[in-house]
N, C-alpha and C positions, 0 to 999 in steps of 0.2 A: 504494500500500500504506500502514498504518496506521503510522504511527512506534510505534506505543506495542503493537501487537499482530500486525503485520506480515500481516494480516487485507486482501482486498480491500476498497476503499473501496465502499460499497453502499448507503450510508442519506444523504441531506442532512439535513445540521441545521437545517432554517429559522428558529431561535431567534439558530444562531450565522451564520448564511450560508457553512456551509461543510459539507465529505464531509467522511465519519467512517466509519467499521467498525460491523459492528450489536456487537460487543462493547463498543464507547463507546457507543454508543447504550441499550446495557440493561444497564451493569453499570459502564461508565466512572466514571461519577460526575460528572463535567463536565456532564453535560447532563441531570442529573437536572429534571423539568418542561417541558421544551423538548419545541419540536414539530416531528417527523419526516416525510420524504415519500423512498420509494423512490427512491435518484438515477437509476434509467433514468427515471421518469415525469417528474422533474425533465428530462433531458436531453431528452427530449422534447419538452417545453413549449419548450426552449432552441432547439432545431432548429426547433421552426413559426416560432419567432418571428426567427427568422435566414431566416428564407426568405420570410415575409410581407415585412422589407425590405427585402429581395433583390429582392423583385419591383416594391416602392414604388419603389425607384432604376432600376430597368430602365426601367419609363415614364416617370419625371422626365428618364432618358439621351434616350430618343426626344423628347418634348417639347422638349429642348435643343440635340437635332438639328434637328428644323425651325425651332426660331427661328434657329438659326446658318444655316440655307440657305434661310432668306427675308430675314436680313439680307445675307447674299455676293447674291441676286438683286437 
């Protein structure tokens, strides 16, 4: 929730790198000129990219199991 509006948080401020309320967002005055992007679209982007190296470590794990069980051979 918004400290200043008690508003759910809903807008990122990509200006300031951080959630804001659309009431900060169009009336705050803080962030007048800054540029906004819907935080689900935002969390979004967050999740693919938690799960793209998610998946980079999963192969790097098996690759490091075979080098580990052809050095024990």
């Amino acid at each position: 929730r918004c400290e200043n509006h008690r508003e759910k948080l809903s807008v990122f401020c990509w200006t300031c790198k951080k959630c804001i309320c659309h009431q900060c967002a169009l009336w705050g005055g803080m962030h007048g000129g800054h540029t906004f992007k819907p935080l689900a679209e935002i969390y979004e982007q967050h999740v693919t990219k938690v799960n793209e190296e998610v998946t980079k470590l999963r192969r790097r794990l098996v690759e490091l199991i075979s080098l580990v069980q052809e050095v024990v051979r």
